[in-house]
N, C-alpha and C positions, 0 to 999 in steps of 0.2 A: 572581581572573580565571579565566573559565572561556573554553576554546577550543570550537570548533563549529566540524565538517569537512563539507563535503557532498560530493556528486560529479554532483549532476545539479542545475544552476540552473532547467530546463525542467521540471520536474516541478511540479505543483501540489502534491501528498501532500507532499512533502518540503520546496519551501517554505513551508508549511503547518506542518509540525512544527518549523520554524526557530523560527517566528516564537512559535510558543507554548511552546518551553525557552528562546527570549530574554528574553521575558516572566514566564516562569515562574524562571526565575533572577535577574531584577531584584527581583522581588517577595521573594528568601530572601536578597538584600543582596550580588546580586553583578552584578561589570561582565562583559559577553562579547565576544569577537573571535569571528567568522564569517568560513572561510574554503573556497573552491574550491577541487578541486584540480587541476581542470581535465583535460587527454586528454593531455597529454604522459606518456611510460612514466616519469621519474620524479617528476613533479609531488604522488603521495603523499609522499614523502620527504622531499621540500622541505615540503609543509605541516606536516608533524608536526614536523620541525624547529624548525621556525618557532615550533612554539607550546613546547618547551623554550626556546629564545631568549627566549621571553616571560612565560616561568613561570609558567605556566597552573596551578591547582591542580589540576583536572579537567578532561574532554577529553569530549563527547559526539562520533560517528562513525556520520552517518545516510549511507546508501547501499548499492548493489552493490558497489561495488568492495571494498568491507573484508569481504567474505568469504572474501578469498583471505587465510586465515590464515597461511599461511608467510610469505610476503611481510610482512605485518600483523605477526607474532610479532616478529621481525626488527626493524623499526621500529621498534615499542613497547619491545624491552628495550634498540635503542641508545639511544632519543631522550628516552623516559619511563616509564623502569625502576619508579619511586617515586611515580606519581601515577595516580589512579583514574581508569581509561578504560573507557568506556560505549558498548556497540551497542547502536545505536536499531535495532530492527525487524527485528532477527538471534534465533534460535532457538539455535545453535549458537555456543559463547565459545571465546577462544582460551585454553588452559592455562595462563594467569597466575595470579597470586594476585590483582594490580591490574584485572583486568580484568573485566566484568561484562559480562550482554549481557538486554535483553527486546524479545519480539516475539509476534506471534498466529500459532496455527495457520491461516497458509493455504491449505494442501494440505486440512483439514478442514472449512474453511469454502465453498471452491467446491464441494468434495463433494455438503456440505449443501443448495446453492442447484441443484444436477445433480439429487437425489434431489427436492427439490421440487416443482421442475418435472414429472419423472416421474409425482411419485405426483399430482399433478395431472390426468394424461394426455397430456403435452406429450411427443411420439415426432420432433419436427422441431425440432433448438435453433439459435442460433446466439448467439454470442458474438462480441460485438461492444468492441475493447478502445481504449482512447484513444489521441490522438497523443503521440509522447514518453513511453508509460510505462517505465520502467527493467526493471520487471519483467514483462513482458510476455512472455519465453519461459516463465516459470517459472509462472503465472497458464495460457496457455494450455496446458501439460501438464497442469498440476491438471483444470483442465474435460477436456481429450480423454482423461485416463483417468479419471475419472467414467461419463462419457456411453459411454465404450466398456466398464464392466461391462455397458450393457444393449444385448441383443445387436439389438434394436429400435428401439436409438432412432440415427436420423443427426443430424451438425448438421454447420456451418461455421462459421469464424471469419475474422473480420473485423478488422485491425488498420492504428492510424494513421490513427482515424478524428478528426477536429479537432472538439472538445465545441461549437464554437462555430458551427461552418457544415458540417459534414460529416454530421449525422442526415439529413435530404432523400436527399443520395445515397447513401449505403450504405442506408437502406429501401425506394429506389429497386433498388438492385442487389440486396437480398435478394427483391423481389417480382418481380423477373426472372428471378434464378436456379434459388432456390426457393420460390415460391408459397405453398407449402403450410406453412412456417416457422409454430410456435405457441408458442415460447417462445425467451425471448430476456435472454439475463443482457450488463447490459455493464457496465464497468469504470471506474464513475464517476456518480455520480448525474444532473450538471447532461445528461451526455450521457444516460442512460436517458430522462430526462425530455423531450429533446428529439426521443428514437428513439420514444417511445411518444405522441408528439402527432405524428410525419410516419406510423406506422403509423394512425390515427386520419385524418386525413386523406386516406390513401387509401381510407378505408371497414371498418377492421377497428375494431371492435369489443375494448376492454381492461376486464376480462379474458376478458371471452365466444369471443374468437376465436383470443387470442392475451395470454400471460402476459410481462410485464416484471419485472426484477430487476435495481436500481442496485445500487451498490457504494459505501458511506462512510458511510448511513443518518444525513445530514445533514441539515438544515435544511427543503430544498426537498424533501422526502421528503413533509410534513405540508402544504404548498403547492398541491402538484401534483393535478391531477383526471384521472382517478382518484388519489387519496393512491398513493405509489411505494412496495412493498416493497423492502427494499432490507439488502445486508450490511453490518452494522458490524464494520468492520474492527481497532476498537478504538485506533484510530490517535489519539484524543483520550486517551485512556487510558492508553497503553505510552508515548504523550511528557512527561506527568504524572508519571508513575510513573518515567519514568528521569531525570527532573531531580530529584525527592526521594530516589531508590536514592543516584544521586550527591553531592548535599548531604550526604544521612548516612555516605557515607563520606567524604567530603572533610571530616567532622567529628567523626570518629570512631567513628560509630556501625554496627554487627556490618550487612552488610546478608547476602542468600543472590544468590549469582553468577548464576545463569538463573532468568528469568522466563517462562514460556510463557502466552499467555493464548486462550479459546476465541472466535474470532470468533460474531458473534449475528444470525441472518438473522433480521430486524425483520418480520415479514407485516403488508401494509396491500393496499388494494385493488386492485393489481395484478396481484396472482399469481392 
């Protein structure tokens, strides 16, 4: 039996990663319990508990919240001192010997997608981030210190836009505010996709007038017309990868504690 913690039920990204280490640990012969830990201060506590009560061989741990290692440390050596626990999408492990962590450079990877835009000639950005994403303060610092090595370029950011009915008005409010906006990264494909058919609409021209960049380098990437550049965040890759880091240590096998991996800005005809 393997446990699975999450902290945010509203995320796509992360229900997303549930669903493929559920899958992905059925298929290496094992059952799983998924559990929330919900908002209350100590609703971690109780889940991890819960999953010693149930004798979990290994533990995966997708979210924000389990970066607060102290707290984290604490929990892990009262609850499950002896079993191999795994951050999903963390860079930084806590000092255990039990404990593992892989994730992508995303401080490097928005860089990447700031500097493209740039050497494009795009001096007006704006970024544009979904509704409910967890990470969302940590994404926008990445872009604003980007964009503010160049002492040229301005942008805005946009957040809590809903992927499903919210492109219209935020491309509405960015041709309001600033007109002149010619490139534009947002934080989610299905939402690029739908940001760059309401800029189209209003008569701009992609990528002649103005450069688009989703975020997930999914599916609807190779669909969409123009085809969407777009970052792969490796999110298919690091969940993979930590359902098999974990199997080999839940079965004895040497794994190495931190994984870092380099996100890959996919260029297609949008940029």
């Amino acid at each position: 039996m393997v446990g699975i913690v999450t902290d945010d039920l509203d995320s796509q990204h992360q229900n997303e990663a549930i669903a493929r280490c559920q899958n992905e640990l059925i298929l290496n012969g094992y059952q799983c319990m998924t559990r929330y830990t919900g908002k209350e201060p100590d609703s971690m506590g109780k889940a991890i508990a819960e999953l010693r009560l149930r004798k979990v061989e290994g533990v995966l741990l997708i979210g924000l919240s389990f970066v607060e290692h102290d707290r984290l440390e604490k929990l892990i050596q009262r609850w499950l001192p002896d079993v191999p626990v795994l951050l999903v999408y963390q860079n930084e492990r806590v000092n255990m010997e039990n404990v593992y962590c892989i994730g992508a450079n995303e401080k490097r990877g928005f860089r990447c997608c700031v500097e493209q835009l740039v050497e494009r000639g795009r001096r007006n950005l704006a970024l544009i981030i979904e509704k409910n994403r967890a990470s969302q303060p940590k994404i926008q610092s990445y872009f604003e210190a980007a964009a503010e090595e160049h002492p040229d370029v301005q942008y805005n950011v946009y957040t809590g836009v809903d992927p499903c009915v919210g492109a219209d008005e935020v491309v509405t409010r960015i041709l309001k505010e600033r007109p002149e906006t010619d490139g534009v990264l947002c934080v989610q494909d299905r939402l690029a996709i739908e940001v760059m058919y309401a800029f189209m609409e209003q008569g701009k021209r992609v990528p002649e007038d103005i450069s688009i960049i989703g975020e997930g380098n999914s599916e609807l990437c190779e669909v969409s017309r123009p085809r969407l550049t777009s970052l792969d965040t490796m999110v298919t890759v690091s969940t993979m990868m930590s359902v098999r880091i974990l199997v080999d240590v839940m079965e004895g096998r040497a794994q190495t504690h931190k994984i870092t991996l380099d996100m890959e800005l996919v260029k297609r005809q949008s940029l």
